[in-house]
Structure formats: structure tokens, C-alpha cells
C-alpha distance (Angstrom), angle and dihedral (degrees) to the residues before:
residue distance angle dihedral
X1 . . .
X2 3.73 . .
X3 3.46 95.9 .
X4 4.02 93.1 52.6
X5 4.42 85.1 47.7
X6 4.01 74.4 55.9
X7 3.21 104.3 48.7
X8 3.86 93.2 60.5
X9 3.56 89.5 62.9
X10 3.86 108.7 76.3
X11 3.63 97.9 59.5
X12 3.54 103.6 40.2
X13 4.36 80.0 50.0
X14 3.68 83.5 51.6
X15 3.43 96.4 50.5
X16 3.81 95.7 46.2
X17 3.95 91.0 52.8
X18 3.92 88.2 56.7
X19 3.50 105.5 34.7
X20 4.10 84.0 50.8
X21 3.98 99.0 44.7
X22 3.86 83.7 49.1
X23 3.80 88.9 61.3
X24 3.76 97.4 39.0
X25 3.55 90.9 104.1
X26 3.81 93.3 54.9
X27 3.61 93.8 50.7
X28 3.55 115.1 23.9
X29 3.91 105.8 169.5
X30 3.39 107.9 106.3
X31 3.98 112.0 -145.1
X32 3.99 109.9 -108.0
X33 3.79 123.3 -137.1
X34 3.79 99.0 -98.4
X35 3.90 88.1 44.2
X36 4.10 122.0 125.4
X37 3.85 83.3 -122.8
X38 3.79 96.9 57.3
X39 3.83 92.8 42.6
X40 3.65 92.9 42.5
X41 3.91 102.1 51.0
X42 4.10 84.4 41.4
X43 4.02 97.9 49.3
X44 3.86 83.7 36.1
X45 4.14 89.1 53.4
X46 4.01 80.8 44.0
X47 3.92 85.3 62.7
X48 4.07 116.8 33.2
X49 4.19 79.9 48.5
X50 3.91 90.3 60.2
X51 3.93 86.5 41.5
X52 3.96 93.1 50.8
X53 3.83 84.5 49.7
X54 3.93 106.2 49.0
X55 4.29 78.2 43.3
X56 3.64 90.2 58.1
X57 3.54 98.2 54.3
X58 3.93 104.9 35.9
X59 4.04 84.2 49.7
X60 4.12 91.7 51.6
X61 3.94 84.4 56.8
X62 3.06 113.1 33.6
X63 3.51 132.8 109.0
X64 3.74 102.5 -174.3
X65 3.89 112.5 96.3
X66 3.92 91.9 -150.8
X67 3.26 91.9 48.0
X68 4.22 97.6 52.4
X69 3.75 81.2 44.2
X70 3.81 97.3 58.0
X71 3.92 88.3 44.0
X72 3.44 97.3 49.9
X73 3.59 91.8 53.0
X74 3.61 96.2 50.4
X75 4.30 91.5 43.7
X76 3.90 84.0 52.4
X77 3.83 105.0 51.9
X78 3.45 96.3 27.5
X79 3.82 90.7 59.7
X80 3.62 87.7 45.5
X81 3.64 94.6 55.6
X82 4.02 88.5 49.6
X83 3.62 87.4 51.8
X84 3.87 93.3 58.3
X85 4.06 93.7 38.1
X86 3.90 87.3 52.0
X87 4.01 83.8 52.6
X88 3.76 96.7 53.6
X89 3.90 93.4 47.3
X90 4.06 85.3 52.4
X91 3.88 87.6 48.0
X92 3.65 93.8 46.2
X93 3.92 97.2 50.1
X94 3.54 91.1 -112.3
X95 3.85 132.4 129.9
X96 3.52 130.4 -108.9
X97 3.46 91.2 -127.2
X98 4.35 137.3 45.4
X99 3.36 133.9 110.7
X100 4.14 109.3 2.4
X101 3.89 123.2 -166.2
X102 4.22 111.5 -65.0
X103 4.22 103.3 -112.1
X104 3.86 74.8 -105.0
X105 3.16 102.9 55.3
X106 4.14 90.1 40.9
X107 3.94 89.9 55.6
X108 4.41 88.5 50.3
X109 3.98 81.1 51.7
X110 3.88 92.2 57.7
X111 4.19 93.7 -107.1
X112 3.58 113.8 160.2
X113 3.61 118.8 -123.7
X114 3.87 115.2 -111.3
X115 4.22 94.2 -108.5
X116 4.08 82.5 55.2
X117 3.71 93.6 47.2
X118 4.36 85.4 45.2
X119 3.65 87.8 55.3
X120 3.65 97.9 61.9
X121 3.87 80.6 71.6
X122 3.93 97.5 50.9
X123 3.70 111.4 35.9
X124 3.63 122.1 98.1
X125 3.86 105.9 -85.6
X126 3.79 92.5 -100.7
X127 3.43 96.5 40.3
X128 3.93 93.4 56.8
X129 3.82 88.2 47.9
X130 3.85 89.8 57.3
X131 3.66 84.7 43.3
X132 3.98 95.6 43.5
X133 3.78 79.7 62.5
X134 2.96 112.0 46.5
X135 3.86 93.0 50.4
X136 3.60 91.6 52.2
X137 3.95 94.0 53.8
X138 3.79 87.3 52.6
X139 4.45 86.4 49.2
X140 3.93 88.0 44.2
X141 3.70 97.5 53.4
X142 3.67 85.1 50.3
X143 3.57 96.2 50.6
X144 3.60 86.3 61.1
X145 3.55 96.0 52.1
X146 4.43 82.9 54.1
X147 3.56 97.2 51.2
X148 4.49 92.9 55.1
X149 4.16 92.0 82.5
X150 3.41 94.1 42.5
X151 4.09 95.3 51.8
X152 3.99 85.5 67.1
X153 3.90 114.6 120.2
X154 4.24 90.9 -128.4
X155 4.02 80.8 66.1
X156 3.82 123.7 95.1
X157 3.65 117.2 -88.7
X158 3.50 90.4 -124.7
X159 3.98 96.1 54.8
X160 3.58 94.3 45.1
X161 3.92 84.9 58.4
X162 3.51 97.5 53.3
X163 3.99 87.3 48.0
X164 3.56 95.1 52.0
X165 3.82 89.9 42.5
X166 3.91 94.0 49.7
X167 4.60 95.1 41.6
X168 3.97 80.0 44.8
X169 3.61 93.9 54.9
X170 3.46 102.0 27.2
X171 3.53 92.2 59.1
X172 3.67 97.9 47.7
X173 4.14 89.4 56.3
X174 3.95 88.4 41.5
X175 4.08 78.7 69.0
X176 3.60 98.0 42.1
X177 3.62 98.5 52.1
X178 4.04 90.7 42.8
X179 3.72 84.0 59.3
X180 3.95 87.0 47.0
X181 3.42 87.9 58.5
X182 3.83 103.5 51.5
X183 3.51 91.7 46.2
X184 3.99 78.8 58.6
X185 3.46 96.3 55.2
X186 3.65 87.9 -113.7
X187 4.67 124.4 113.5
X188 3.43 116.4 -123.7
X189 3.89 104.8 -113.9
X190 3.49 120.5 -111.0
X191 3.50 127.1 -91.3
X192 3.78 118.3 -103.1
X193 3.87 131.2 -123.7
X194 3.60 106.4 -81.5
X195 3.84 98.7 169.9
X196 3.56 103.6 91.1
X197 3.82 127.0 49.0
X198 3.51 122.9 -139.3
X199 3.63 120.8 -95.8
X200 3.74 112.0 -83.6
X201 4.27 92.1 23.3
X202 3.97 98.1 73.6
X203 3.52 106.1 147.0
């Protein structure tokens, strides 16, 4: 399974790389290291990759056909979208890696914490669906929280679309997998505070 999530990166890369030199001329400001674009499309890489992992292993267990649906989906785009950040970075002369999200600053953004993300692989099957959403929830609401700096008109056009495109869909699922989780027998949890940034991420 992780090789096919792989395999959708190259040409989604390749068609980042073109699309972008094509619009170059349009835009020719190339995004500097300390820029919200860089540390957006890195923290945001930081994220979906977490995603595409706890949707790996909930959908290798699983025995709910909703619930291998919904993490398919999310394993699929979100491993398109870090095919097409990766692309940017490339096109921008800047590195893959650098300064991540704190653990701090990872937990505000609705990451779960590695024994949460082991669980996924020990928990009854049900239980680890329950748990697969409720986790994701928690990384959804703070996916929205990501996306705010990067909807700001001084941003390039082609970040603010992925931002839109990610709070749009993001938001959509956050519903879907609330409903999930009723029809479980189990509350959605509640969003967390999302009006203050951590210290050292003020945007």
C-alpha cells in the first residue's frame, strides 16, 4: 500500500514543476526561507504525511467499508497534495526539509502523539476505527487553523489555492466523520482553541 500512496507522487511533482515554471513569469518572487509560504507548505507536508500514515494503518484493519473508504480518500489526496508541495519547494530552491512544527506546536495543530498513532495497530478493529476518527477530527480542525496565513492576498496564488482547497475539504470530511462517529455511539470531540498561535509561530 505504501508503495501505490508513492507511486502517485511523481506525476503530480511533475506536473507542479511545469505548471509553476509556466507561471514564473507572472509571479516572479520567489518565496524566501523565513517566508509564510516555505513554512506553510513544510509544516503542512509535516501534517497530510502523519494523515497518510494513521490512513494506512486504520485501512489495513479495518473491517468497516465506510470507514476504508474515508481513509482511502484522505491517503490519496493528501499524498497528492504532498506531491505538489514537494514540487514548489524544488522550484523555489528550497529544501525538503528545515525547521518542522515544535511537538508543541504539532499538538495545537491537532497531531496525534506517537502512542495514539501505535494504537491504531492494537485496538480491537472497531475500536481503532472509532479511534481513527476521532484522531483525525482533532488533525482536521488543525488543518484549518494551518491554512488561515496562507489565505492572505500577499500569498502566492497558487498557495492560497491549495489552502482554500484543503479548509474546503477538510471541513466537509470533519462532518462526515462526526456523523461516523454518532452512528458509532461515540461524540465527536470538541474542537480545540485555535485563536492563539504558539509562541515562536505568530503569523
Amino acid at each position: 500500500m505504501l508503495r501505490f500512496a508513492r507511486s502517485r507522487f511523481v506525476v503530480p511533482l511533475l506536473l507542479t514543476l511545469i505548471g509553476a515554471a509556466l507561471g514564473y513569469g507572472l509571479w516572479p518572487r520567489m518565496p524566501g526561507e523565513s517566508s509564510t509560504e516555505v513554512r506553510f507548505v513544510r509544516e503542512m507536508i509535516q501534517h497530510h504525511t502523519q494523515a497518510v500514515d494513521m490512513s494506512i494503518r486504520v485501512r489495513e484493519r479495518s473491517q468497516d467499508r465506510t470507514v476504508r473508504s474515508l481513509a482511502l480518500d484522505i491517503l490519496l489526496s493528501q499524498q497528492e497534495q504532498i506531491g505538489q508541495m514537494h514540487g514548489w519547494l524544488t522550484l523555489w530552491g528550497r529544501p525538503w526539509g528545515g525547521a518542522g512544527m515544535s511537538a508543541e506546536h504539532a499538538r495545537m495543530m491537532g497531531m496525534a502523539t506517537p502512542a495514539q498513532v501505535a494504537a491504531l495497530d492494537t485496538l480491537p478493529p472497531q475500536q481503532a476505527d472509532r479511534h481513527f476518527l476521532t484522531l483525525m477530527i482533532r488533525h482536521h480542525d488543525g488543518a484549518l487553523a494551518m491554512v488561515e496565513p496562507a489565505l492572505k492576498k500577499s500569498i502566492r496564488p497558487e498557495v492560497q489555492a491549495l489552502a482554500r482547497q484543503i479548509q474546503a475539504t477538510q471541513a466537509a470530511e470533519i462532518k462526515v466523520m462526526a456523523d461516523m462517529l454518532r452512528a458509532r455511539g461515540t461524540q465527536a470531540p470538541p474542537e480545540p482553541r485555535t485563536d492563539q498561535a504558539p509562541s515562536g509561530h505568530q503569523h
